[in-house]
C-alpha positions as CSV (number, residue, x, y, z in Angstrom):
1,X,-49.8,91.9,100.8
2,X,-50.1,89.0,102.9
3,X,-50.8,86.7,100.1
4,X,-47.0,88.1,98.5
5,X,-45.3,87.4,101.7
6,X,-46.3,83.6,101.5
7,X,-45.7,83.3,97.7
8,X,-42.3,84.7,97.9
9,X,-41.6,82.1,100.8
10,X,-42.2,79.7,98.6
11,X,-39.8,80.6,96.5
12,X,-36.9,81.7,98.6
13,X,-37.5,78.5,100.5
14,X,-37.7,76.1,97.4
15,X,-37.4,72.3,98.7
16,X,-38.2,73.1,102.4
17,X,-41.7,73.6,101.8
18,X,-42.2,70.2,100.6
19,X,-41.5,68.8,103.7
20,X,-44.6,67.0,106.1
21,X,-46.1,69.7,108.3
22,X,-44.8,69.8,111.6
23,X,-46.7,70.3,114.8
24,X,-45.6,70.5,118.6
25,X,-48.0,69.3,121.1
26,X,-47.6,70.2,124.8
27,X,-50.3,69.8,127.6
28,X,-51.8,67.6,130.0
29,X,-55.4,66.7,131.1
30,X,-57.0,65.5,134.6
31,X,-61.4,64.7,134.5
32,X,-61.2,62.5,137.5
33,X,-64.1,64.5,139.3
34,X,-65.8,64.0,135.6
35,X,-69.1,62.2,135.9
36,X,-68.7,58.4,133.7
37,X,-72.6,57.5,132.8
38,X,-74.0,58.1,129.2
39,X,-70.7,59.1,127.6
40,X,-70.9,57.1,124.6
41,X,-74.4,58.9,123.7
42,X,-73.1,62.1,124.8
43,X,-69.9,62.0,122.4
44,X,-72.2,60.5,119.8
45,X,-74.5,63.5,120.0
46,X,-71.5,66.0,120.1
47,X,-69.6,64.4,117.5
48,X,-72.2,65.9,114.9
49,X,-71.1,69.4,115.1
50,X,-67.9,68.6,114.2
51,X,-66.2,70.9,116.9
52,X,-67.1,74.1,115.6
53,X,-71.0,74.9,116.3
54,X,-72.7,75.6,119.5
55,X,-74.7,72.6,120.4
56,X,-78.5,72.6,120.4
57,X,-78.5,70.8,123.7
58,X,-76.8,73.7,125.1
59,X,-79.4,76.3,124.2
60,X,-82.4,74.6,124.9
61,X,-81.0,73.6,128.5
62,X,-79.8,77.5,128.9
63,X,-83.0,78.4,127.5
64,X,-85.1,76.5,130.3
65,X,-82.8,77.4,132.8
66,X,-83.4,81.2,132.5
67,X,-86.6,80.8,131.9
68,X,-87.1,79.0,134.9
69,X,-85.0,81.5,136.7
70,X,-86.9,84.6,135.5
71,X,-90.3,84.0,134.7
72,X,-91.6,81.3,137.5
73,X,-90.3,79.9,140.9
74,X,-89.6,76.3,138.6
75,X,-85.8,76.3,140.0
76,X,-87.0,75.5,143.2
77,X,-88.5,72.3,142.6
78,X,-87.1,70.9,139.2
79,X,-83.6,69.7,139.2
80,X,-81.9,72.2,136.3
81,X,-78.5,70.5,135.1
82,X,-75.9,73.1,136.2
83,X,-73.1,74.4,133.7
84,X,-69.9,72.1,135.2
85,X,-66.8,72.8,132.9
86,X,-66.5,75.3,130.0
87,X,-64.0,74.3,126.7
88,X,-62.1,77.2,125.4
89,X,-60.4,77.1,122.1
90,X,-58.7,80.0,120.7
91,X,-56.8,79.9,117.6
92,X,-54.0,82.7,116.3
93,X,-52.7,83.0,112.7
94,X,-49.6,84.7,112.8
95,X,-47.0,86.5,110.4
96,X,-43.5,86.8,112.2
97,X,-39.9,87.4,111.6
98,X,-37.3,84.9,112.4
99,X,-38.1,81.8,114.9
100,X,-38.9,83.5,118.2
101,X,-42.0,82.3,118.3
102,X,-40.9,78.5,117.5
103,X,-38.0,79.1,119.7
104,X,-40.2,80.0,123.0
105,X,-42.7,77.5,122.2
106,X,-40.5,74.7,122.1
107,X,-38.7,75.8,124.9
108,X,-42.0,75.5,126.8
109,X,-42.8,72.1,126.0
110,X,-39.1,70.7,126.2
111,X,-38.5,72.5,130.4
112,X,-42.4,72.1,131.8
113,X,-43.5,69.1,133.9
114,X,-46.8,68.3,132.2
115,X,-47.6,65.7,134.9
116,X,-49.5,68.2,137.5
117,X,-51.7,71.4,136.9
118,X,-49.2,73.8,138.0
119,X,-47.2,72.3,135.1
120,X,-50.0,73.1,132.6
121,X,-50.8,77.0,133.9
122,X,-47.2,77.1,133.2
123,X,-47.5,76.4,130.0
124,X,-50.9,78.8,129.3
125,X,-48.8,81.1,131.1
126,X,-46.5,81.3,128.8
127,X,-48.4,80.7,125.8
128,X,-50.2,83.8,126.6
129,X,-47.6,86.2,127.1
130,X,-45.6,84.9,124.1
131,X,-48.7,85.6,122.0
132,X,-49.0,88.9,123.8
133,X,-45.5,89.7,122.3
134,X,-46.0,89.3,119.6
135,X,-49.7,90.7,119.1
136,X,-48.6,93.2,116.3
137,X,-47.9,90.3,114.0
138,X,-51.5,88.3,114.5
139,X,-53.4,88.6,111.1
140,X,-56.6,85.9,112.0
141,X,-58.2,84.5,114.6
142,X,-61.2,82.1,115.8
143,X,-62.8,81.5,119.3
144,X,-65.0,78.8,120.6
145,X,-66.3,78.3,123.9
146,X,-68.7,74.5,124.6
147,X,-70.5,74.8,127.8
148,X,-71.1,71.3,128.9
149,X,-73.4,70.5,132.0
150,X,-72.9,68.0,135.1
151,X,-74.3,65.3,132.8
152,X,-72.4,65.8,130.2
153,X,-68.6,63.8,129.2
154,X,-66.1,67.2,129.3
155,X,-63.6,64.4,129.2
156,X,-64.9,63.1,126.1
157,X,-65.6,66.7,124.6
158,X,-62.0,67.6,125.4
159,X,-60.3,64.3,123.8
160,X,-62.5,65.0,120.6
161,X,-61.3,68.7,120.1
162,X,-57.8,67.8,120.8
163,X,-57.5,64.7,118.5
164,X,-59.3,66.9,115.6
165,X,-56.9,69.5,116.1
166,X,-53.6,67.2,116.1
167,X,-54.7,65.3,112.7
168,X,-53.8,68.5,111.0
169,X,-50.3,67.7,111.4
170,X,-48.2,65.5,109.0
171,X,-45.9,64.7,112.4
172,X,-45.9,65.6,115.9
173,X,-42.0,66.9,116.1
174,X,-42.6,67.7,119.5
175,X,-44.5,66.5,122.8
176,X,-44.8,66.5,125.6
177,X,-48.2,65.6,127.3
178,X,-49.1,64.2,130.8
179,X,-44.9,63.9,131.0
180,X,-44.7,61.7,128.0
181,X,-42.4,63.0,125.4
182,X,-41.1,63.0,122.1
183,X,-38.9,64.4,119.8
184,X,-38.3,64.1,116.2
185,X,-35.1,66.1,115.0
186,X,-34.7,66.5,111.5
187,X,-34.5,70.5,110.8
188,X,-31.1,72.4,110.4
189,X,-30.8,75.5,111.9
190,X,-31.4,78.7,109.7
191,X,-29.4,81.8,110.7
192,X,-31.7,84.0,108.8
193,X,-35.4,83.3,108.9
194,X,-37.7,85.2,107.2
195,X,-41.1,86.2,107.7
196,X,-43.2,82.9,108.2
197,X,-46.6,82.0,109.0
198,X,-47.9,80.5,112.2
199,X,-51.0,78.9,113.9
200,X,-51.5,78.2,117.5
201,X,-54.3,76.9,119.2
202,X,-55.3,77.1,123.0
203,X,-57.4,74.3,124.0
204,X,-58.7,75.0,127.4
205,X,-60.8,72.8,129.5
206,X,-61.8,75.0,133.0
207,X,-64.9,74.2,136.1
208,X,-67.2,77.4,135.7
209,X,-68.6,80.0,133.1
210,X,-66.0,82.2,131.3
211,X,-66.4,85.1,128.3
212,X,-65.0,84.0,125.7
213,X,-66.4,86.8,123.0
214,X,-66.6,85.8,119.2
215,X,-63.5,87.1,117.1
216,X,-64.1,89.7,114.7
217,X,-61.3,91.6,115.5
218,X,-57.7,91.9,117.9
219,X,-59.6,93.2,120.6
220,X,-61.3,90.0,120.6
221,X,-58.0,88.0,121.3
222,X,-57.2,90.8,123.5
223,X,-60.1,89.8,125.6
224,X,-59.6,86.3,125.4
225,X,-56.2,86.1,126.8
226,X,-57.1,88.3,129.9
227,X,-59.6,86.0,130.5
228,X,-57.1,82.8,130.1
229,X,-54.9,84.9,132.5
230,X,-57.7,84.4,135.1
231,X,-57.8,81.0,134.8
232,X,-54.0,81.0,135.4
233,X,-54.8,82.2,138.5
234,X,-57.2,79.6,139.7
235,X,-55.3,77.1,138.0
236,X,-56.7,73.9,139.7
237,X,-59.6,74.2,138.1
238,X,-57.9,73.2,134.4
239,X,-59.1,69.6,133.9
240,X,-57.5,70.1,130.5
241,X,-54.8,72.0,128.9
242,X,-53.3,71.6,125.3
243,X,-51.5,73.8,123.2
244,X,-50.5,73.4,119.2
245,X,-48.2,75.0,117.2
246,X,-47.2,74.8,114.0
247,X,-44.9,74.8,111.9
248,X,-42.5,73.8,114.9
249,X,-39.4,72.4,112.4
250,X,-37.0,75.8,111.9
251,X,-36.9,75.2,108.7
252,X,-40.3,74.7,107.2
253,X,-42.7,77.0,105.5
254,X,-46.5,76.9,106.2
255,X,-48.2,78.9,103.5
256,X,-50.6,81.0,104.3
257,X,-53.2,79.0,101.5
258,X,-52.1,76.4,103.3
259,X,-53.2,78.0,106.7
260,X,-56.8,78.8,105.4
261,X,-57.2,75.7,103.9
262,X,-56.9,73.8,107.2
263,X,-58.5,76.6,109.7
264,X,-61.2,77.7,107.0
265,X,-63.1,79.5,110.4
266,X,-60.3,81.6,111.0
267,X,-61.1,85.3,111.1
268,X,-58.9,87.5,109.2
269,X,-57.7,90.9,110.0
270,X,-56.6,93.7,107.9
271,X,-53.0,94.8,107.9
């Protein structure tokens, strides 16, 4: 059914689909308290999972750690590295009527002041609730949580998910990061928009542990948004916030092949 909805965009839409694949970009990010030594062998060693897969490092060090918690008194005389900042990434496929999304989303980025945190929670404020609205119309999802340790580049980590993410996009129509924006206008307006397909990713970098459960289902995204909403709350501990939309041009089609293609991960749901 899904699979009809896209194909019949394609055809209703005719020329507009051909157009580069727009993506908004708003955010901000802050590691000053991030420790500087061994980052180029730390983003070396990360780079190899590509993003996507938990890091060995991770579980051998969490591995030791509750070993040495549970078994032995070892915690009280070796100096464990200590969990420091968690990375969240949560990504939404979406299936909605008309630009309401795009509309709110934009209207985000273009009215927040990116330049302090209370700018950014804004923005996962509003992120959140506007995925909450319109939860009905989710059909895939994927989650992703690094835990990085006091030794470790979070900085780095962040930068490397972030810049992965925004290469899926043709053009950035729309940023606005650390108060430095941009615009590209070049859509029309479209009184009547059909059903089009949407991805958004929540990159989320946070001080502390968080559950971030894997997504096999909306209950999952559920979770993970009420979890986001706590961070809200203890907002100055973002280091890092950025959040991606696309398509963000009113009149461009993203195709739903198109959308599994570039998020192969994504889980999807069934209507």
């Amino acid at each position: 059914m899904v699979l009809a909805l896209s194909l019949l965009l394609v055809m209703v839409c005719g020329t507009n689909s051909a157009l580069a694949r727009s993506g908004g970009v708003m955010g901000g990010h802050s590691f000053r308290s991030s420790s500087s030594k061994s980052r180029s062998s730390r983003s070396k060693s990360l780079s190899k999972t590509d993003g996507d897969d938990v890091d060995e490092h991770v579980t051998v060090r969490l591995c030791l750690y509750l070993f040495a918690w549970i078994f032995t008194p070892l915690h009280l005389y070796v100096n464990l590295p200590l969990i420091n900042t968690s990375i969240i990434k949560l990504q939404v496929g979406l299936l909605v009527k008309g630009g309401s999304l795009q509309n709110n989303l934009n209207r985000i980025a273009k009215t927040t002041d990116t330049s302090k945190k209370c700018g950014w929670r804004d923005i996962l404020r509003g992120t959140i609730n506007c995925l909450s609205r319109h939860s009905s119309r989710w059909i895939s999802g994927y989650s992703h949580k690094d835990l990085l340790f006091d030794s470790d580049d979070p900085e780095g980590r962040f930068k490397q998910l972030s810049d992965k993410e925004r290469r899926k996009f043709d053009e950035e129509t729309l940023v606005n990061l650390n108060n430095r924006e941009k615009e590209t206008i070049t859509s029309q307006e479209v009184k009547d928009q059909p059903k089009n397909t949407y991805m958004v990713t929540v990159l989320v970098a946070a001080k502390g542990w968080y559950k971030v459960p894997t997504i096999t289902g909306r209950g999952a995204i559920e979770k993970i948004l009420l979890e986001l909403k706590y961070i809200c709350r203890l907002h100055d501990r973002i280091q890092g916030l950025v959040v991606l939309w696309t398509p963000q041009r009113k009149d461009e089609v993203l195709l739903l092949e198109d959308l599994q293609r570039d998020y192969p991960l994504l889980k999807p749901f069934n209507a």
